[in-house]
C-alpha positions in Angstrom: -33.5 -39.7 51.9 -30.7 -37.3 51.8 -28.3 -37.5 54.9 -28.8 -33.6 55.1 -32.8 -34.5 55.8 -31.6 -37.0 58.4 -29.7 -34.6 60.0 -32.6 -32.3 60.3 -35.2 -35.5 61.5 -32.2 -36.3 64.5 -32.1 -33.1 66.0 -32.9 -33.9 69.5 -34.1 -37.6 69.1 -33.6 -39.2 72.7 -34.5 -42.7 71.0 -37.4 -43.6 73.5 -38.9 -45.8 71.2 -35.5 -48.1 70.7 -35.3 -50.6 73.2 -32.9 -49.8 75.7 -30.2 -52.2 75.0 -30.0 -50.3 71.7 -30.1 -47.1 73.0 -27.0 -47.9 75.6 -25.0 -49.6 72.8 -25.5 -46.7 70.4 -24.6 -43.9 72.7 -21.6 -45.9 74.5 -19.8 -46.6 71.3 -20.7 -43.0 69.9 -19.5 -41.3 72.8 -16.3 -43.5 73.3 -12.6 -42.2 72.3 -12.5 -45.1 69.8 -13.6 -43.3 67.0 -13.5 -46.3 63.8 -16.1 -48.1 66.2 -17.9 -44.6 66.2 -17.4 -44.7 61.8 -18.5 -48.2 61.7 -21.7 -47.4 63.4 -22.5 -44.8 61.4 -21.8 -46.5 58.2 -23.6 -50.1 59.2 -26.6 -47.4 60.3 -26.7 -45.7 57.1 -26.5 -48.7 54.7 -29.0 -49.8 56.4 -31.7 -47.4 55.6 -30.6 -46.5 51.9 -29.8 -49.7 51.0 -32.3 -53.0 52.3 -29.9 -55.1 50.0 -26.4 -53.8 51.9 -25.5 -56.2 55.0 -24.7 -53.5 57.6 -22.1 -55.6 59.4 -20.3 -55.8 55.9 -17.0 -54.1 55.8 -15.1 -55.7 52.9 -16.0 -55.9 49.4 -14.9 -60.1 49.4 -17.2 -60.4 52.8 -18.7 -64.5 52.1 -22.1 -62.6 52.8 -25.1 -61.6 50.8 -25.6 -57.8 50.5 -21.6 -57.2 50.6 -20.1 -53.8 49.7 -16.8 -51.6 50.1 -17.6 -49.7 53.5 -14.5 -48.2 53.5 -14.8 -46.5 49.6 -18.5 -45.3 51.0 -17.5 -43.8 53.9 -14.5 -42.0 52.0 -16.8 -40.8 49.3 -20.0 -40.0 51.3 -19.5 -39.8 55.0 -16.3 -38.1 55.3 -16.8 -34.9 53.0 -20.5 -34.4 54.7 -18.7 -34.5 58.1 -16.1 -31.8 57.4 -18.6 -29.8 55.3 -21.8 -30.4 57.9 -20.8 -31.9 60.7 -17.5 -30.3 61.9 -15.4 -33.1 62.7 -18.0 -34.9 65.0 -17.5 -38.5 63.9 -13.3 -37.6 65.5 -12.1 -35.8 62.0 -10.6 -38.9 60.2 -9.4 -39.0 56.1 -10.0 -42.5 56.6 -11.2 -44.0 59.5 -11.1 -47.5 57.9 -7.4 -47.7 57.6 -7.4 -48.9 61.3 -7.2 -52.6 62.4 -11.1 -52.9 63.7 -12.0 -52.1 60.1 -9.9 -54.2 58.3 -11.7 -57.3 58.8 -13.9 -58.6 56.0 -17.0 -58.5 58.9 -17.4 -57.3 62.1 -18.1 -60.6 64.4 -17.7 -61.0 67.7 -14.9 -62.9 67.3 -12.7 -60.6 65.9 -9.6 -59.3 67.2 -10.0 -56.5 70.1 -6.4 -54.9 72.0 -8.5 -54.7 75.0 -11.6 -55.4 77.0 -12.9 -51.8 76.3 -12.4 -52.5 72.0 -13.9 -55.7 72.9 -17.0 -54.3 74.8 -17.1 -51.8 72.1 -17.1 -55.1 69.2 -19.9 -56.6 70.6 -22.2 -53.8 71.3 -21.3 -52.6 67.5 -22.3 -56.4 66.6 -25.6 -56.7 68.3 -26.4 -53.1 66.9 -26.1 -53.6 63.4 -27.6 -57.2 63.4 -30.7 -56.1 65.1 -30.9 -53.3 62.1 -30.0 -55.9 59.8 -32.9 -57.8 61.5 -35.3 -55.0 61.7 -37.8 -53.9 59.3 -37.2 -50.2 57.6 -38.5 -47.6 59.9 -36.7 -49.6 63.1 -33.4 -49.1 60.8 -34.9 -45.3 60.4 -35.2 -45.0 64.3 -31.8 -46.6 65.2 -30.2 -44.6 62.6 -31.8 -41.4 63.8 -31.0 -41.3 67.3 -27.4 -42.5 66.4 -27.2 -39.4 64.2 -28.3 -37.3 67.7 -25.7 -38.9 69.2 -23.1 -37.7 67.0 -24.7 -34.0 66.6 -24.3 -34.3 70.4 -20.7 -34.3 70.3 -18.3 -31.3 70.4 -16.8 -30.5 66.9 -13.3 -31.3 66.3 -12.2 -28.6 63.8 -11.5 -26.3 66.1 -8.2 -23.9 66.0 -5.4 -25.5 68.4 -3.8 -22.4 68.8 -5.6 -19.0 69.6 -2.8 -16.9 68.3 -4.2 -13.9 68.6 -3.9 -14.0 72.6 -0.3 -13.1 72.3 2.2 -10.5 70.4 3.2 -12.3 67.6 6.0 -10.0 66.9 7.4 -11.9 69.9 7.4 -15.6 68.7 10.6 -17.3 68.5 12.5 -20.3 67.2 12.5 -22.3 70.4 9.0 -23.9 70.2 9.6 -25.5 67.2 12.7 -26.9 68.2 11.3 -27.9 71.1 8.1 -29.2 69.5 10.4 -31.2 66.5 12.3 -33.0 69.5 9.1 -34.1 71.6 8.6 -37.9 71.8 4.8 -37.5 69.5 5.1 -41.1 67.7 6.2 -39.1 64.3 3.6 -36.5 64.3 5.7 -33.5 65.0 8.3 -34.4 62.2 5.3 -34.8 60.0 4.0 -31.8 60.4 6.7 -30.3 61.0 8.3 -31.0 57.6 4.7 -30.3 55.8 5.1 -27.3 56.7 8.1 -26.3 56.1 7.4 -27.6 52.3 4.1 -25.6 52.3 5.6 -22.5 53.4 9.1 -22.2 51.7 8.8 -24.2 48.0 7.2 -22.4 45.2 3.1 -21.7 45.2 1.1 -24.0 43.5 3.5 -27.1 45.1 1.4 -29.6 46.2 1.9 -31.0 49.3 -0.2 -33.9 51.3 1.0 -35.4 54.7 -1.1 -38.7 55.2 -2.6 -39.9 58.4 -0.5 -41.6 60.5 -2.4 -44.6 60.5 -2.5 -44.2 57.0 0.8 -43.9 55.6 2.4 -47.4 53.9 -0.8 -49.2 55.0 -2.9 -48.4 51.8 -1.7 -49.0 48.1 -2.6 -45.5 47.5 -0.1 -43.8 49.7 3.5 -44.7 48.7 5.0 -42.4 51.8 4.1 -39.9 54.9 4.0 -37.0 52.3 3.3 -36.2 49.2 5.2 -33.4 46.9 4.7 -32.6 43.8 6.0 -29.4 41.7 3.9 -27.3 38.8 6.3 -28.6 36.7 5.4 -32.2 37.2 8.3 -33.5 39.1 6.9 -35.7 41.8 8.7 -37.1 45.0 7.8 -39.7 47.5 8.2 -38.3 51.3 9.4 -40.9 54.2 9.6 -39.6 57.4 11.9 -41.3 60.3 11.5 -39.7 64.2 13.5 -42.4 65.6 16.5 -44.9 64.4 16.1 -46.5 60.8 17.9 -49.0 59.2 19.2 -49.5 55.6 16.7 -52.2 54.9 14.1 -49.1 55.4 15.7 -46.8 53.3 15.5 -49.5 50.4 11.7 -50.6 51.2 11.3 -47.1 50.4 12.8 -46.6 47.9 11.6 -50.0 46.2 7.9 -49.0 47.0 8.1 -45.7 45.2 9.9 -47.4 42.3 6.8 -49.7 42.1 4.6 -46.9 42.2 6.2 -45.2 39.5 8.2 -42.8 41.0 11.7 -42.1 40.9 11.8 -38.8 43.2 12.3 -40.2 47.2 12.7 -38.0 50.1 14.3 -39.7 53.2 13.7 -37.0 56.2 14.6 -38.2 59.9 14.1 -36.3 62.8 16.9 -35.5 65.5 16.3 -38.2 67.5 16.7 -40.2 64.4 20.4 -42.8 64.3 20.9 -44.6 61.1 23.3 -47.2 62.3 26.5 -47.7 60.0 26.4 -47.5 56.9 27.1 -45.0 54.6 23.9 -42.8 52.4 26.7 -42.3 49.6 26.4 -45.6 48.7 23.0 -46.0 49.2 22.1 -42.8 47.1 24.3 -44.0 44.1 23.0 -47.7 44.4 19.3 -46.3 43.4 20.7 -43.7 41.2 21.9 -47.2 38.9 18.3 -48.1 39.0 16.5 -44.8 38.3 15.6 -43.8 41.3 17.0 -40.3 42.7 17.2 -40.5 46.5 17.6 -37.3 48.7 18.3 -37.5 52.5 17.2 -34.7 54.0 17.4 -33.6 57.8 14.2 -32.2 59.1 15.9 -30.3 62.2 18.3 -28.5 60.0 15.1 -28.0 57.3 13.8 -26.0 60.5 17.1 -24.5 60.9 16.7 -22.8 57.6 13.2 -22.0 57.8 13.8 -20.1 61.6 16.8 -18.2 60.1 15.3 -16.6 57.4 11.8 -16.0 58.9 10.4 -12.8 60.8 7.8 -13.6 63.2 4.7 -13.4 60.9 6.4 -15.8 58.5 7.3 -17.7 62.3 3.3 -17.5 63.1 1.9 -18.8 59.5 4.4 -21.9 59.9 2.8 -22.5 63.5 -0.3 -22.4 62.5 0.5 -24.9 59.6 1.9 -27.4 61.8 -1.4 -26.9 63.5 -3.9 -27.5 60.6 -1.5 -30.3 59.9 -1.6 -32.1 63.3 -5.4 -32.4 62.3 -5.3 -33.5 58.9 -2.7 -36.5 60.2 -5.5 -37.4 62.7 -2.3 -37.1 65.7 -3.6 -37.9 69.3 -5.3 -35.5 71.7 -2.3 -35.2 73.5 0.3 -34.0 70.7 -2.3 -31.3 70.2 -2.1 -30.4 73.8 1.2 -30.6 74.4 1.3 -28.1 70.8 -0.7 -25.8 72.6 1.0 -25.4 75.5 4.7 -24.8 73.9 3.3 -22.4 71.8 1.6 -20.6 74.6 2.2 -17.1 76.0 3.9 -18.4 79.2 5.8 -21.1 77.1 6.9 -18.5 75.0 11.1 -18.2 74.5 13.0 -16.5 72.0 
């Protein structure tokens, strides 16, 4: 069964026939703001009625368990393209949800780690979930998984814009927002995107250019830095990004990490709240030069300095409404995107 004809059998499924344990752990961790408990659901659910063999608690290929799999690979694979091409962002919008600590466990057990009583409420009722589907014969799984799916339909969709544009003249936006937004206290986000961007906008078409989630970047093998950038012409570079002080030791993790990677192309961006400490880039920039590795420093707020003084106000709009599609795509917390919205408001508006 295709998950397009389980979309279609959830529509308005109220689970009445799961027992009502089920039906309260289901829609508590579905409806919750911790949204890899809401993924993990979802996938334990769905493995679980495609696959009898699969363990649905299993997270982790090297799980000591019968019926183990690669949960994160399926839901990158399956589960995240039908959500942004069906679903709207409904499961919270995440590249990949199992990059977070909760999912980085070879199992989920009770006894795993939880930051707090509400991830640890949210554990157990995930637990007793997915072992009673484990324990259940196929059309239980069917009914569990159904009324989860109604759950999620139930949700607002994520994907909406974060900035209606058009409810302003946009002959009239200036270069203060950005500022403004580069220098907010967002955890990195706004340099991010910021810098994404600016690479988007102003480098040649046909550059390609990736920002990684922010829970993503140097936690998987597969990303080397926050950004990717790579030319037509084949010339690839790895993208670090710094909001806030930095040391030399981070410059040369890197640096080392890209080299390992097979690239010899590193961008070190900081933002303007950014202090390196002493020590001089000169040195640091020749020292990887002697091992192949071309390193660039490159300050974001005077990237932005650039881009403001050779942009009109369309050109001002399209890189807003980048940063906005890219404060999505780097999964960055509700209230970045709110605070985003209100600087580049109407009344927020400056020149």
């Amino acid at each position: 069964m295709r998950l397009q004809d389980f979309l279609v059998a959830s529509v308005g499924d109220d689970g009445h026939a799961l027992p009502a344990e089920m039906r309260e752990n289901i829609a508590t961790v579905i409806n919750s703001d911790r949204k890899t408990y809401r993924y993990m659901l979802f996938v334990g659910l769905l493995v679980s009625v495609t696959d009898q063999r699969l363990h649905p608690r299993c997270l982790q290929q090297k799980a000591a368990c019968d019926g183990a799999f690669n949960a994160r690979s399926l839901c990158a694979e399956v589960v995240v393209p039908f959500e942004k091409s069906t679903l709207k962002g409904r499961l919270g919008g995440s590249c990949d949800p199992y990059v977070s600590n909760p999912a980085r466990l070879p199992m989920v057990e009770k006894n795993n780690d939880a930051k707090s009583s509400l991830d640890r409420d949210h554990l157990s009722r995930l637990y007793d979930v997915l072992e009673y589907a484990k324990n259940s014969n196929l059309p239980e799984r069917k009914k569990l998984f159904r009324y989860a799916f109604s759950c999620v339909l139930a949700r607002p969709g994520e994907e909406s814009s974060l900035v209606e544009f058009g409810s302003f003249d946009k002959t009239s936006l200036g270069p203060g927002p950005f500022f403004d937004f580069l220098k907010a206290h967002t955890q990195g986000a706004s340099a991010v995107a910021v810098l994404t961007a600016f690479f988007k906008l102003f480098y040649e078409k046909g550059t390609h250019v990736v920002a990684h989630p922010l829970t993503e970047s140097g936690a998987s093998p597969k990303e080397i830095g926050d950004i990717d950038l790579k030319f037509k012409d084949g010339r690839a570079y790895a993208v670090e990004v710094k909001a806030k002080a930095f040391s030399e030791t981070e410059v040369n993790h890197a640096c080392e990490k890209a080299f390992r990677a097979g690239i010899h192309r590193v961008i070190f961006a900081f933002g303007p709240e950014a202090e390196k400490g002493r020590w001089h880039e000169g040195a640091l920039v020749n020292l990887w030069a002697e091992k192949g590795v071309e390193l660039t420093f490159l300050s974001i707020e005077g990237a932005l300095a650039v881009a403001m003084a050779v942009s009109d106000a369309c050109i001002r709009v399209r890189m807003a409404e980048e940063i906005a599609l890219v404060l999505n795509e780097i999964n960055a917390a509700d209230g970045v995107k709110a605070m985003f919205r209100k600087m580049f408001s109407r009344e927020n508006e400056r020149e």
